[in-house]
N, C-alpha and C positions, 0 to 999 in steps of 0.2 A: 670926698676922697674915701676910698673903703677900707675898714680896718688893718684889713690883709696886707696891707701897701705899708705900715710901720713895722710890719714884720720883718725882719731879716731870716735868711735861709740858714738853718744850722742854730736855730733860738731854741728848738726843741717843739716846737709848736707844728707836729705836723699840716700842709695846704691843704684843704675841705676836698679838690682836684686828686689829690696822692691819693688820699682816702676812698674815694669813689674807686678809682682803677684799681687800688688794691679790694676794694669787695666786689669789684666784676671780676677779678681773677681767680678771686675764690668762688663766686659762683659760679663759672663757668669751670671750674676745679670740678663742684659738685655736681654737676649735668653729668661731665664724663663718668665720672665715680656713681653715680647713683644707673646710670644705661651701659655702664660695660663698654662707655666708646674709649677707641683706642688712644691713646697720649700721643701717641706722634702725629696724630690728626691735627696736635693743636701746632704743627710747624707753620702751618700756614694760615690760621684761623685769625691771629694776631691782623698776619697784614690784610687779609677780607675785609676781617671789621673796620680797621681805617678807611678800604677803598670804598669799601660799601657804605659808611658813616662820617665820609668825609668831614661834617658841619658840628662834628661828636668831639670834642675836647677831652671827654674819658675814653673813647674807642683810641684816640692817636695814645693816650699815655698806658693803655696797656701793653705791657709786653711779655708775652707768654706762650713759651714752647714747651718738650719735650721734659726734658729737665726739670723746670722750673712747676710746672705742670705736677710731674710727679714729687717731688719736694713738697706742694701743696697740699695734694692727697694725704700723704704719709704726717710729715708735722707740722700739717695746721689744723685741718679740719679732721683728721685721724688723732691726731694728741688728744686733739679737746674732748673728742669723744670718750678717749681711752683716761682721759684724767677727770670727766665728768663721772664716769662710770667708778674707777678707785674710790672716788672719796661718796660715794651712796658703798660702796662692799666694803668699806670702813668702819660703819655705824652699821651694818645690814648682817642678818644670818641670811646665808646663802647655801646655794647647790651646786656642787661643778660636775658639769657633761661634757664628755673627754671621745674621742675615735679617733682611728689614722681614715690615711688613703694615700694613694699614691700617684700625682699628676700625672696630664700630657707627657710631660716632661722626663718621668720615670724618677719625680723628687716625693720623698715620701713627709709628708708634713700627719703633726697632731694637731688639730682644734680643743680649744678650749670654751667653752661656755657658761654662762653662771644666770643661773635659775634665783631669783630673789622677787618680796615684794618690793614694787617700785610706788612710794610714796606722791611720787607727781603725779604717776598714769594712775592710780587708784589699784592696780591688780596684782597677779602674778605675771611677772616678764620672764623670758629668757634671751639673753643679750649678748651676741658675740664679744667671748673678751681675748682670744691669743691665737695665732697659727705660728706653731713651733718647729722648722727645721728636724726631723728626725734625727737622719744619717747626715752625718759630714763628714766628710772625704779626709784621711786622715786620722783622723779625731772619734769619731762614734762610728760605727759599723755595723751594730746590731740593736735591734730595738728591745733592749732588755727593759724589765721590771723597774728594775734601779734609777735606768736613765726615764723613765718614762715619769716615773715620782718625780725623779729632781728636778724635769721640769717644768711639770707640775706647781710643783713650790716655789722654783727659784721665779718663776712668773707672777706669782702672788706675793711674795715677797719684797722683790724688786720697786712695789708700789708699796710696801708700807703696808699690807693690808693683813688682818692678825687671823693666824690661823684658826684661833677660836671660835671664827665666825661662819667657818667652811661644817655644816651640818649632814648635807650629804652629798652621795659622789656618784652618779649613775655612768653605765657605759656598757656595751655587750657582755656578752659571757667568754669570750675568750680566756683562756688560761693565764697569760700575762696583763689581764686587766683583772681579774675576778677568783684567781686561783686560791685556794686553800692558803698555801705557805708561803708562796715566790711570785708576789702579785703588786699591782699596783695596787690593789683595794685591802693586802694585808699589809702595805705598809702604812694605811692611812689608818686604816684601826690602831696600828701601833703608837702612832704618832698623834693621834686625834681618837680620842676611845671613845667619845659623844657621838659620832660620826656615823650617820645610817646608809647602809650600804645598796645601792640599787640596780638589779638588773636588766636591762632593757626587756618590756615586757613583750613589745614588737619581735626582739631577734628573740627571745621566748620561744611565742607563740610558733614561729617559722621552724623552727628547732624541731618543734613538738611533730607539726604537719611532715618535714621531712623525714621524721624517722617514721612515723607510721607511714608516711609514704612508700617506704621501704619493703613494704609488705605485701604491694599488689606487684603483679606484674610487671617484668620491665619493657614488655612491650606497648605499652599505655603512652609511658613516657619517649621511646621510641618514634611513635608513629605520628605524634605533633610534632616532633624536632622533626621527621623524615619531610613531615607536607611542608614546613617551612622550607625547608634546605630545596623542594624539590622547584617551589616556586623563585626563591629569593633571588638566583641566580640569572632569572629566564626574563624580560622584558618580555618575549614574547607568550611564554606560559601564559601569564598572566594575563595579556589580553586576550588568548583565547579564554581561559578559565572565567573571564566577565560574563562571555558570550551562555556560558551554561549555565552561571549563574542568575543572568536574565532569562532564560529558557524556564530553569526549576522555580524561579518565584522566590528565589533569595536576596536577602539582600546584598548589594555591592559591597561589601569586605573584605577587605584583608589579611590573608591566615598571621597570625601573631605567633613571634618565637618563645618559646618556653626558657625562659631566663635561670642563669643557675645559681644566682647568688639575689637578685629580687626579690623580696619577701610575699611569698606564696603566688607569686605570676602568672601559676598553671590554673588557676581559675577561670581567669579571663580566657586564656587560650581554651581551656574543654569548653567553653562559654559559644566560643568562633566556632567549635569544630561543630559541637554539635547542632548548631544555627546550621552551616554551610553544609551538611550532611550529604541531603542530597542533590547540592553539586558538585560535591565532592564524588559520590556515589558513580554519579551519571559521566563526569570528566573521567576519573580513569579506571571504568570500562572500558572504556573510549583508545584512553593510550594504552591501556595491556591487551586486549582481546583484538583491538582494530589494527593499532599501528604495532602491537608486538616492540610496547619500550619496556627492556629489563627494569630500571630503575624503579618504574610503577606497579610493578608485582607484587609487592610485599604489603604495599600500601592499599591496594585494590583488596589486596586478602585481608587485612582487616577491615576494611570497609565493610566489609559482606559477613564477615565474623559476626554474629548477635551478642556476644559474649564480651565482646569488644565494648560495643556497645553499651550495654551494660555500666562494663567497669565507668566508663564515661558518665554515664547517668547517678550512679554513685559520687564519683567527684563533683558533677554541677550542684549535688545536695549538701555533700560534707562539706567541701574547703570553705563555701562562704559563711559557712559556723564560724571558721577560724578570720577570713579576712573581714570580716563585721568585726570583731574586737581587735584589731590588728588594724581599722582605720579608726577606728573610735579611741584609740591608746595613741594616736600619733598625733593627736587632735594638740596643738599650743594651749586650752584653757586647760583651768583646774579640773584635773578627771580621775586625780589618785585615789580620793575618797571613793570612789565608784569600783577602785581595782578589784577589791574581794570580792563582790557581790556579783559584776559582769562574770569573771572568772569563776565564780561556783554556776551561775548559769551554765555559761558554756561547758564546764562538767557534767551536771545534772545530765544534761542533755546528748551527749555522748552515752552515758552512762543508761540514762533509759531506753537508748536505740538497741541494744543489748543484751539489759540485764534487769529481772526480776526487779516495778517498780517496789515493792514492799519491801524487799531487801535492801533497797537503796535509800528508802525511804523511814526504814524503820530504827537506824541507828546513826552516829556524828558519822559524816562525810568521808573524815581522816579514821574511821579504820572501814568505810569499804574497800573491798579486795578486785580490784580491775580483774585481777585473774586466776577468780575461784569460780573454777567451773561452776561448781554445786549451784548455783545462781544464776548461769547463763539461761537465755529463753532459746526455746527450740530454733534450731538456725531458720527455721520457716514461718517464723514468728519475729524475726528481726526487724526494723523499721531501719530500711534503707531510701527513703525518700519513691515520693507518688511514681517517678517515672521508670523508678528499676519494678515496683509490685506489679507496672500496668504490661513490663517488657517482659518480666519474667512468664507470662501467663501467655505468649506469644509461642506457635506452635514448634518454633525452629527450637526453640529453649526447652521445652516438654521435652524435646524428642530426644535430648544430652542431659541427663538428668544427673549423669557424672559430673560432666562441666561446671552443671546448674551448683552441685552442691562442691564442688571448688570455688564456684566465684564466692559464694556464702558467707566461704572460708578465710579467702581472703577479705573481702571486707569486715569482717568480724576482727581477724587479725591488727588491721589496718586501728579499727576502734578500740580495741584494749590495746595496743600501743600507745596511741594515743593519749588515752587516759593515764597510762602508764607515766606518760612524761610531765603528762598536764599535775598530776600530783607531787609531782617531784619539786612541779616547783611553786605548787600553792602555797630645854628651857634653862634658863640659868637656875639655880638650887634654891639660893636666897627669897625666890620669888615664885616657889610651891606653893604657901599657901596663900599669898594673893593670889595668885590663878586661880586656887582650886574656890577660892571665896569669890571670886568675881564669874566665873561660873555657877555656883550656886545662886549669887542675886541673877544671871541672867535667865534663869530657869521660869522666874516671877516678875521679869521687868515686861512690860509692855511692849512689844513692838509692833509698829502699824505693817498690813499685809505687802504693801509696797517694797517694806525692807525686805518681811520674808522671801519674796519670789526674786531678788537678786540673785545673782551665780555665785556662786561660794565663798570665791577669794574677795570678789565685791560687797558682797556679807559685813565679812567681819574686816575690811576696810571702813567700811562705814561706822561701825561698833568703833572703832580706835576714835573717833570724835566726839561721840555722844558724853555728858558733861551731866553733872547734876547745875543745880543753882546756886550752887557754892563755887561752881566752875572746877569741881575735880573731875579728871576724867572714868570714870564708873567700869570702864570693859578695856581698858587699855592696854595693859600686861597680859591678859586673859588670849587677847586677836592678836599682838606681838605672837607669842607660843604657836596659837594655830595656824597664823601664817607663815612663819618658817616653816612647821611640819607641812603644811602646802606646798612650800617648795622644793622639795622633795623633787628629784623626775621620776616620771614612771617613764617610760621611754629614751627612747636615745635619736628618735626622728629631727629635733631640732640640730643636732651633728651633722646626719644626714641630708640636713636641708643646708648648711656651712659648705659641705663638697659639691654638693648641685651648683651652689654659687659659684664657688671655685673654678670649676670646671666651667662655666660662663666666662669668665674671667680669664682663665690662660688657655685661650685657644689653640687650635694648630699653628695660626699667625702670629701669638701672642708666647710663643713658648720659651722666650726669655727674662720672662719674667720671673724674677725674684723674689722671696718669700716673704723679705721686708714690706717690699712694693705690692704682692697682693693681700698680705694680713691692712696695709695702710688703706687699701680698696675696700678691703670690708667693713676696716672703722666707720672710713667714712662713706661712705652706703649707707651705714646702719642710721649714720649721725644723722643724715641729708631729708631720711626717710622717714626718722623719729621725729621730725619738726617741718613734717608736713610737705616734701618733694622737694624738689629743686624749681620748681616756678613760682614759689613762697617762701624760699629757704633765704634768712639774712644772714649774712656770718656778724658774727659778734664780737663786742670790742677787744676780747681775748684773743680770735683771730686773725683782727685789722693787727695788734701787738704783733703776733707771729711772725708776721711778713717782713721781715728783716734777713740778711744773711746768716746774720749769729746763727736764728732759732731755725731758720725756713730749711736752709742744706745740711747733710749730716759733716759730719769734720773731716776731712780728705784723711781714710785710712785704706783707697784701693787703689788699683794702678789703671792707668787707660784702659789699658785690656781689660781687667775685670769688669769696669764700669759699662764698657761697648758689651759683654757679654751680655750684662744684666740685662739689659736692653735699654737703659736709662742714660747712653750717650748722646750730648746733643748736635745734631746734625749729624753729616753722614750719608752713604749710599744707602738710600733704603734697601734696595732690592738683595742687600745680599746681611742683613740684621733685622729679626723678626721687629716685627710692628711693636710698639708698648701701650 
């Protein structure tokens, strides 16, 4: 007879049988959550499995829909993730990276994220930790300063977690995140004066590009939106536009739209144009001269502009200056220590396309003058990249020697601008002088070459172990200090990659979803994916505990309706309540 058989039911001893169906519920929780499938897929998923695993004793005892599904998501395997995480930013110096956005939905939510090192993973992590409701209806209406702090804090808080520990704060440059007086980053000085302040180096750099953008023509930027707009429309455009593109010996491409809020996007597009040139060229000839289509007049007349041209061939050279450190900065590893250094490059470099190297070379950085003439090189003497020197020597351009030294002008402009803005914007106490002593012994200690060629943050992760023979640890408090200052953001890209998710997540079909229900999608995402996917993912005796009614549903405080809104009621007409 098997022991299970002296059991009585309600002894507390949960059936080995419950147990199993409760962690196929939760794995199958994490499949959805980790691929963005829909919850109300799993209406009928339940009864598959039985009919398809007839012979399955854990397939009959699961039961799992809509509802129960998303309860799952949110507090079981989202808790755990959200309460594994508090109690490491409990003991941890950390960095919070902050953005809005505003969904499908027109709901405008802030992310929260926190940059620290993580003791189990060996590195520097950055680990989604909150998506907060902005606006509510009623209640909040504007996204002030004020509200943006409080909940800020009231998030950190909430878990117990001590403001002391929060080190720095990265997030765009906007005025209500970064402002002087009325900011979310001057209340956190106020509040937190240890606290180093960080502005995204990415929305920077894009900053910098668009104002000296500012300074060429605006028929440049004109005439890529015109080719998009002129193709996007037309199915048929387009497949004749192939036809001349096989003709000229180009490749089959795509004209790309010039984005207006993407960080420096026109690259890639003068990138397209200039590849597609002459099919572009040859097609509308074609529709202005032949078929007599207004719309391609404007566009044919720059085509055949050399001046055009030009300005083109300047951009293919300048902007990937800027988007070369604008992918290298968006980069997840440790890349801050690199900030100064990349960044006086990409100055230098600016700076000698224009201007007298001795001058530039001869005194500190921080007092050359972007816009003291006396220093500029003859405008015929500029270095505008191989393929404006090899254009400008072309006979159509000799013979407009005005032109010639307008465009000069403006890209000259274009670079002290530029540099203009590029300039603009180039521990615990008790335990100073161990630091600074545990640094000076490491200056003398040994290390094998293996250690040195590690990446940074794995560096001096390593160093927090090493022990003398006494077993004290030698570099401990020393790589504590530097790793916190690692964690620092330079960027604000990890935010940006939180709305990419998002936007995965509450689709056009999916657009009742609620902000509880996709922050609980992210937890556990993040959780599913930190322990290795969802086809190796076991849930843990934390989360077999969860699975009760107490803990699993939140406490009835909405009315049907709300709940059908959310999109989190179970059953129902599907066709007329978005998918969950």
């Amino acid at each position: 007879m098997k022991m299970t058989q002296f059991v009585q039911r309600g002894s507390g001893i949960e059936e080995p049988l419950s147990i199993a169906a409760k962690s196929a519920e939760i794995r199958i929780a994490a499949f959805c959550a980790e691929h963005n499938i829909p919850y109300a897929a799993l209406d009928h998923l339940s009864d598959l499995l039985k009919s398809s695993f007839s012979d399955s004793k854990i397939a009959h005892k699961i039961v799992l829909k809509r509802t129960k599904e998303t309860a799952i998501v949110k507090n079981v395997i989202g808790e755990t993730e959200k309460c594994r995480l508090a109690e490491k930013l409990k003991i941890t110096k950390f960095s919070v990276l902050t953005d809005e956005s505003t969904d499908i939905s027109a709901t405008k939510t802030s992310c929260l994220l926190a940059r620290y090192f993580d003791e189990e993973e060996g590195k520097i992590v950055s680990k989604f930790w909150d998506l907060v409701q902005v606006l509510q209806p009623g209640k909040v209406t504007s996204a002030t300063a004020e509200h943006l702090y409080n909940n800020i804090i009231a998030s950190f808080k909430e878990r117990g977690i001590p403001m002391a520990n929060i080190v720095g704060f990265g997030s765009d440059g906007c005025s209500v995140m970064m402002g002087v007086h009325n900011s979310v980053a001057s209340r956190l000085k106020r509040d937190l004066p240890h606290i180093t302040i960080m502005k995204c180096t990415c929305h920077s750099l894009h900053l910098c590009a668009s104002e000296a953008c500012e300074q060429l023509p605006r028929t440049c930027e004109d005439f890529a939106r015109n080719i998009h707009n002129f193709f996007n429309s037309s199915s048929k455009r387009q497949s004749e536009y192939v036809e001349f593109q096989m003709f000229s010996n180009v490749e089959v491409h795509k004209l790309l739209h010039p984005s207006q809020t993407r960080w420096l996007s026109l690259a890639t597009v003068v990138d397209r144009i200039l590849e597609q040139w002459p099919a572009l060229l040859l097609y509308f000839t074609d529709q202005w001269l032949t078929i007599k289509l207004k719309m391609a007049q404007s566009i044919y007349e720059c085509l055949n502009d050399p001046f055009n041209k030009l300005f083109f061939f300047f951009l293919q050279w300048v902007l990937p200056k800027f988007t070369g450190v604008n992918k290298y900065f968006q980069s997840a590893k440790v890349v801050i220590t690199d900030l100064h250094e990349v960044m006086i490059d990409l100055y230098k470099t600016l700076l000698y396309s224009f201007m007298k190297r001795n001058y530039v070379n001869s005194r500190p950085l921080s007092e050359v003058d972007p816009e003291d003439k006396v220093h500029y090189l003859p405008m015929a003497e500029m270095y505008l990249g191989v393929q404006v020197l090899l254009g400008q020597q072309s006979r159509q351009v000799q013979e407009r020697l005005d032109l010639l030294t307008h465009f000069r002008e403006k890209c000259q402009a274009f670079l002290i601008c530029a540099c203009v803005q590029i300039k603009k914007r180039v521990c615990e106490q008790e335990n100073y002088q161990d630091v600074d002593d545990q640094w000076r012994r490491l200056c003398s200690y040994p290390l094998g070459q293996e250690i040195k060629a590690l990446d940074t943050d794995v560096f001096w992760a390593t160093l927090l172990s090493i022990q003398n023979e006494g077993g004290v640890y030698l570099f401990q408090n020393l790589s504590r200090c530097v790793l916190s200052i690692l964690s620092l953001p330079h960027s604000n890209a990890d935010s940006e990659r939180v709305f990419s998710k998002v936007n995965l997540i509450k689709t056009k079909l999916r657009n009742r979803l609620i902000v509880p229900t996709v922050r609980g999608t992210l937890l556990a995402s993040q959780h599913v994916q930190a322990n290795g996917g969802c086809a190796v993912f076991k849930p843990s005796k934390e989360m077999i505990s969860r699975m009760t009614k107490d803990t699993l549903y939140d406490k009835p405080k909405e009315t049907r309706s709300t709940a059908v809104d959310s999109g989190e009621e179970d059953g129902g007409d599907n066709s007329i309540f978005e998918d969950v």
